[in-house]
Backbone as CSV, one residue per row, in Angstrom:
resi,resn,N_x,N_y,N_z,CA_x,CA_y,CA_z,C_x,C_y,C_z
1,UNK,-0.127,26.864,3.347,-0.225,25.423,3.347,1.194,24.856,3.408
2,UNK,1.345,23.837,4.422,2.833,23.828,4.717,3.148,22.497,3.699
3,UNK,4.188,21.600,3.111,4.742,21.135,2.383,4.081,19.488,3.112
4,UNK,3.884,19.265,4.007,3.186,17.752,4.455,1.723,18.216,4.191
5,UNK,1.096,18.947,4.322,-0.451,18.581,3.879,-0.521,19.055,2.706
6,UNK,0.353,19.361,1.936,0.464,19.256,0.039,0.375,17.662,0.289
7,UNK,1.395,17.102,0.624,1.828,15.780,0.476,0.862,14.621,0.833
8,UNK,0.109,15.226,2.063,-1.126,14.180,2.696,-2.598,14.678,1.628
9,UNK,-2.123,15.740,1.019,-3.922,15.966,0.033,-3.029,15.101,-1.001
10,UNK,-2.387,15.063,-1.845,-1.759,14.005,-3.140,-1.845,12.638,-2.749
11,UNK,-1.010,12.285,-1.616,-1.795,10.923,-1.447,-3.306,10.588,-1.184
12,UNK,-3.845,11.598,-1.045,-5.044,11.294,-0.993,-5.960,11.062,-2.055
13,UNK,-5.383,12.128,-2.857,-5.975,12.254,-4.330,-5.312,10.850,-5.121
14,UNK,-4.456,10.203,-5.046,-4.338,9.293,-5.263,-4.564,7.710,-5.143
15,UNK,-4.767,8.102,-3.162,-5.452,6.918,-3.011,-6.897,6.524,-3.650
16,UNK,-7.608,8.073,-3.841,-9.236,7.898,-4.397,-9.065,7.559,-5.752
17,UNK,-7.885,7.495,-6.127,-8.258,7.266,-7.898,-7.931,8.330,-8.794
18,UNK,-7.435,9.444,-8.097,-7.587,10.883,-8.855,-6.114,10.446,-9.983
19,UNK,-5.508,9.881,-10.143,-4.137,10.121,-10.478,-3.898,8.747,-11.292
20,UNK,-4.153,8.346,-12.427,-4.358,7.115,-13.363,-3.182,6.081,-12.646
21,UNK,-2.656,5.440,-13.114,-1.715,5.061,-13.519,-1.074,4.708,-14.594
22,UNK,0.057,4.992,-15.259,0.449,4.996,-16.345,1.306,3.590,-16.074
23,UNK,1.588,2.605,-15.546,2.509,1.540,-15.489,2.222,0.659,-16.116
24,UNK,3.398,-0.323,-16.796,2.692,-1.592,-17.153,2.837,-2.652,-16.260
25,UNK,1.794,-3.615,-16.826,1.904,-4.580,-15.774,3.330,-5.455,-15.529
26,UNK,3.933,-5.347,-16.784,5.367,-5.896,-16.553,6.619,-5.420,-16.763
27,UNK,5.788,-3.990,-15.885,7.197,-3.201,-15.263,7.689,-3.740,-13.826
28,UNK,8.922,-3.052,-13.962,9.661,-3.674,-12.540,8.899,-3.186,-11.090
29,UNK,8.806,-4.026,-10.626,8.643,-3.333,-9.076,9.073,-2.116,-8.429
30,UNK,10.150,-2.908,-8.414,10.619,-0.940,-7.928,10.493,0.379,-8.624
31,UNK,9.801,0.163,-9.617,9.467,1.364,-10.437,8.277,1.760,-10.504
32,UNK,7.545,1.151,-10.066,5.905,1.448,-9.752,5.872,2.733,-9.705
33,UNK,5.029,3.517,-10.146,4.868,5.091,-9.755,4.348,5.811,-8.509
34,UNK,3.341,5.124,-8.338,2.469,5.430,-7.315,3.123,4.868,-5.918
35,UNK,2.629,5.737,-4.943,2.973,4.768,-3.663,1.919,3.661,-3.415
36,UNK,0.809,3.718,-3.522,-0.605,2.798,-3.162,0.101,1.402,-4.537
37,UNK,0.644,2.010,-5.502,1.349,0.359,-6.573,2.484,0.169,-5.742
38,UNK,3.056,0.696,-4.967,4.866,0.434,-4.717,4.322,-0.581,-3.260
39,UNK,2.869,-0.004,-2.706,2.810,-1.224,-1.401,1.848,-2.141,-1.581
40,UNK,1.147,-1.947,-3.010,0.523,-2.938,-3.475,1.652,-4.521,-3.890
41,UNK,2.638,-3.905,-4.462,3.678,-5.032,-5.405,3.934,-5.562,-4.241
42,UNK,4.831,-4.498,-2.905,5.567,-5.209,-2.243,4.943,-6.011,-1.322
43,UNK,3.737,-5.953,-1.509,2.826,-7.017,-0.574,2.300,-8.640,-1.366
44,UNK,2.627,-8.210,-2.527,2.156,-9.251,-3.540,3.352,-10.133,-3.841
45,UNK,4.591,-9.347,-3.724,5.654,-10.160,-3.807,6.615,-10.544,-2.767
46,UNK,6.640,-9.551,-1.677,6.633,-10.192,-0.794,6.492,-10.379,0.714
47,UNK,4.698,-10.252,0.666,4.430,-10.774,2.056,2.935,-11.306,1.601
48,UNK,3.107,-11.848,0.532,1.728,-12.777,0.330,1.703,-13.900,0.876
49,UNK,2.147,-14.431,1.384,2.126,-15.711,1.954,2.069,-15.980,3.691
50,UNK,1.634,-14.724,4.329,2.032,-14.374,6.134,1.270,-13.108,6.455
51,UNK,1.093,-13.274,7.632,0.808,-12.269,8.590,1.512,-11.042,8.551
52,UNK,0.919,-9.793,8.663,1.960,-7.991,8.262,1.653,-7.444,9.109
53,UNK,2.068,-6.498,9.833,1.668,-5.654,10.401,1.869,-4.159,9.307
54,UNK,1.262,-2.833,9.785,1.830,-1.609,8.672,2.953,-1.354,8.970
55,UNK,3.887,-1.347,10.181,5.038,-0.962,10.741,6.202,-1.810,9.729
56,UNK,5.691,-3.159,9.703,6.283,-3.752,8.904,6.511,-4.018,7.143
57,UNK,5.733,-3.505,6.550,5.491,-2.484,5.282,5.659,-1.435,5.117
58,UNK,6.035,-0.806,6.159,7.069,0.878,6.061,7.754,0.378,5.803
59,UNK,8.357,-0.427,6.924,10.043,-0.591,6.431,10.598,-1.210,5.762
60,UNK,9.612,-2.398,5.255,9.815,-3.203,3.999,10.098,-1.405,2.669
61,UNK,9.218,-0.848,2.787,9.163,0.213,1.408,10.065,1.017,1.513
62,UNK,10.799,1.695,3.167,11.772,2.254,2.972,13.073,1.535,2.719
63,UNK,13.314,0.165,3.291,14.302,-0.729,2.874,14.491,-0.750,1.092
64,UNK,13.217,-0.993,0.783,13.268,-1.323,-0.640,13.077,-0.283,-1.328
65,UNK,12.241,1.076,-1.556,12.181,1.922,-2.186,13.441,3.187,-1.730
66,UNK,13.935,2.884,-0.917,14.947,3.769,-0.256,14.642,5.053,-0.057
67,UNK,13.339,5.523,0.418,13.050,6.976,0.734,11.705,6.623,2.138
68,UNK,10.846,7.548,2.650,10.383,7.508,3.734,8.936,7.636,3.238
69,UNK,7.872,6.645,4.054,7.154,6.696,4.117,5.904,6.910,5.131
70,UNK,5.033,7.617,5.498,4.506,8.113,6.792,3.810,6.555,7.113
71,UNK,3.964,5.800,8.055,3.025,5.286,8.490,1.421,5.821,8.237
72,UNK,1.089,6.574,8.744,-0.565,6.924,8.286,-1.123,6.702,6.804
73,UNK,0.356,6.973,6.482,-0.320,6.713,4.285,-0.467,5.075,4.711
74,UNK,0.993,4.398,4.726,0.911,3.086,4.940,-0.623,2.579,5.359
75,UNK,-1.004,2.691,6.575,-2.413,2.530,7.110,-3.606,2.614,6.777
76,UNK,-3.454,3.895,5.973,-4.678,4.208,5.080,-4.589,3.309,3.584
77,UNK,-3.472,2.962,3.034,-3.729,2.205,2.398,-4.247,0.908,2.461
78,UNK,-3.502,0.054,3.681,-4.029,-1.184,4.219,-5.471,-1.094,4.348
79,UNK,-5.855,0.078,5.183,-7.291,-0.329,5.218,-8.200,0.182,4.115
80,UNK,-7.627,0.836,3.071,-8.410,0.886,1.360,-8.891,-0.615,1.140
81,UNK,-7.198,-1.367,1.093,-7.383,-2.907,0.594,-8.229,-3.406,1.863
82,UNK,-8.195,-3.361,2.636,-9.378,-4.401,3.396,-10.828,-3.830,3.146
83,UNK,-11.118,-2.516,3.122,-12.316,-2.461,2.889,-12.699,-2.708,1.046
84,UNK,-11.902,-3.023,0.502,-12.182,-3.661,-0.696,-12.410,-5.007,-1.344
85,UNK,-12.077,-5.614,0.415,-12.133,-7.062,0.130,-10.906,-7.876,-0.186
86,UNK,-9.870,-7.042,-0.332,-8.462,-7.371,-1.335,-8.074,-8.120,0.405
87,UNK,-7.991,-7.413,1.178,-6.559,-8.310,2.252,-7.975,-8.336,3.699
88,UNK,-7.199,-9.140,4.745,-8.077,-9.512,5.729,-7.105,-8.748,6.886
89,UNK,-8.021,-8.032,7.963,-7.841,-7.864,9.031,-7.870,-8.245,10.505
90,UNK,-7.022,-8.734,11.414,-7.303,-9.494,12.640,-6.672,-8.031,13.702
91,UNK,-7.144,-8.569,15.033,-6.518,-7.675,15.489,-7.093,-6.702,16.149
92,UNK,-6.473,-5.497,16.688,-7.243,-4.529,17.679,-6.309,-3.104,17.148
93,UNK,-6.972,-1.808,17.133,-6.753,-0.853,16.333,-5.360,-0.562,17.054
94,UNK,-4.622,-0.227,16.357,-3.014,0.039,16.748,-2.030,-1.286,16.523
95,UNK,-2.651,-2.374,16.477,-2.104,-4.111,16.634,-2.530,-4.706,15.424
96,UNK,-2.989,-3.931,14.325,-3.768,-4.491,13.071,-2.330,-5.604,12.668
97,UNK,-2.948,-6.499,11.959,-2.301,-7.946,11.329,-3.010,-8.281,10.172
98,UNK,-2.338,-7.573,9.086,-3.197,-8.335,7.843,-2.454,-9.256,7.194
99,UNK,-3.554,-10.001,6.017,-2.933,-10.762,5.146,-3.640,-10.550,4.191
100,UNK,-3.402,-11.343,2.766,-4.060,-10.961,1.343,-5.353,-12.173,1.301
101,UNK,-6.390,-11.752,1.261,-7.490,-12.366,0.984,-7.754,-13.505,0.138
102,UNK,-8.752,-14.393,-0.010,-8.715,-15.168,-1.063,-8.497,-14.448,-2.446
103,UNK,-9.233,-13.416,-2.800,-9.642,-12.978,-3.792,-8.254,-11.693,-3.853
104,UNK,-7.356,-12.009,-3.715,-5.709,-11.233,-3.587,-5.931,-10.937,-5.303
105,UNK,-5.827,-12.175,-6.262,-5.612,-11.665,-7.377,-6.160,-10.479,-8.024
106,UNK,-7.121,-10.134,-7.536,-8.335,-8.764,-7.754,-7.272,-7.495,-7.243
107,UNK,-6.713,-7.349,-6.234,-5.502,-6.246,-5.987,-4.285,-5.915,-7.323
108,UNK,-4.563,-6.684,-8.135,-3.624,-6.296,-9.684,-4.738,-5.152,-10.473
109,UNK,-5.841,-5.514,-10.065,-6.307,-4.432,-11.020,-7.159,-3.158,-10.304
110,UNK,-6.328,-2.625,-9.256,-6.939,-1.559,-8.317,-5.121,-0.387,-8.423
């Protein structure tokens, strides 16, 4: 098993829930543990208010978290939160454009 599909089964196990979170709610951002909290915050703080693409939340997370993130995690997370109701999708597959839903405040406790 080569060292990226360790890495793509953990995010996975994480995106499902497998992996608690231990954070508080008024810890810093950039300290979030998880990656699914580190693009949860940085979407809450800042791109709640506009249109995203995922390309543009990589690089918001590698800008800001200063390490690399696969697009596909990115993606798969976006579309966790849309099929949860948390953010809205426009768009055509490869061209996705989201934003945070009415019901955004509900993404603090996922």
């Amino acid at each position: 098993m080569t060292r990226d599909k360790i890495g793509r089964i953990l995010d996975y196990a994480e995106l499902m829930g497998g992996f608690p979170s231990k954070s508080a709610s008024n810890e810093p951002t950039r300290y979030a543990r998880t990656k699914l909290e580190r693009i949860r915050d940085l979407i809450l703080h800042r791109l709640n208010d506009k249109m995203f693409s995922s390309d543009e939340v990589r690089d918001l997370y590698e800008d800001f978290y200063g390490g690399p993130i696969p697009l596909t995690t990115v993606a798969t997370y976006l579309s966790r939160f849309v099929d949860r109701g948390l953010m809205r999708r426009s768009g055509s597959s490869g061209r996705w454009r989201y934003c945070l839903a009415e019901a955004a405040p509900s993404l603090l406790d996922h």
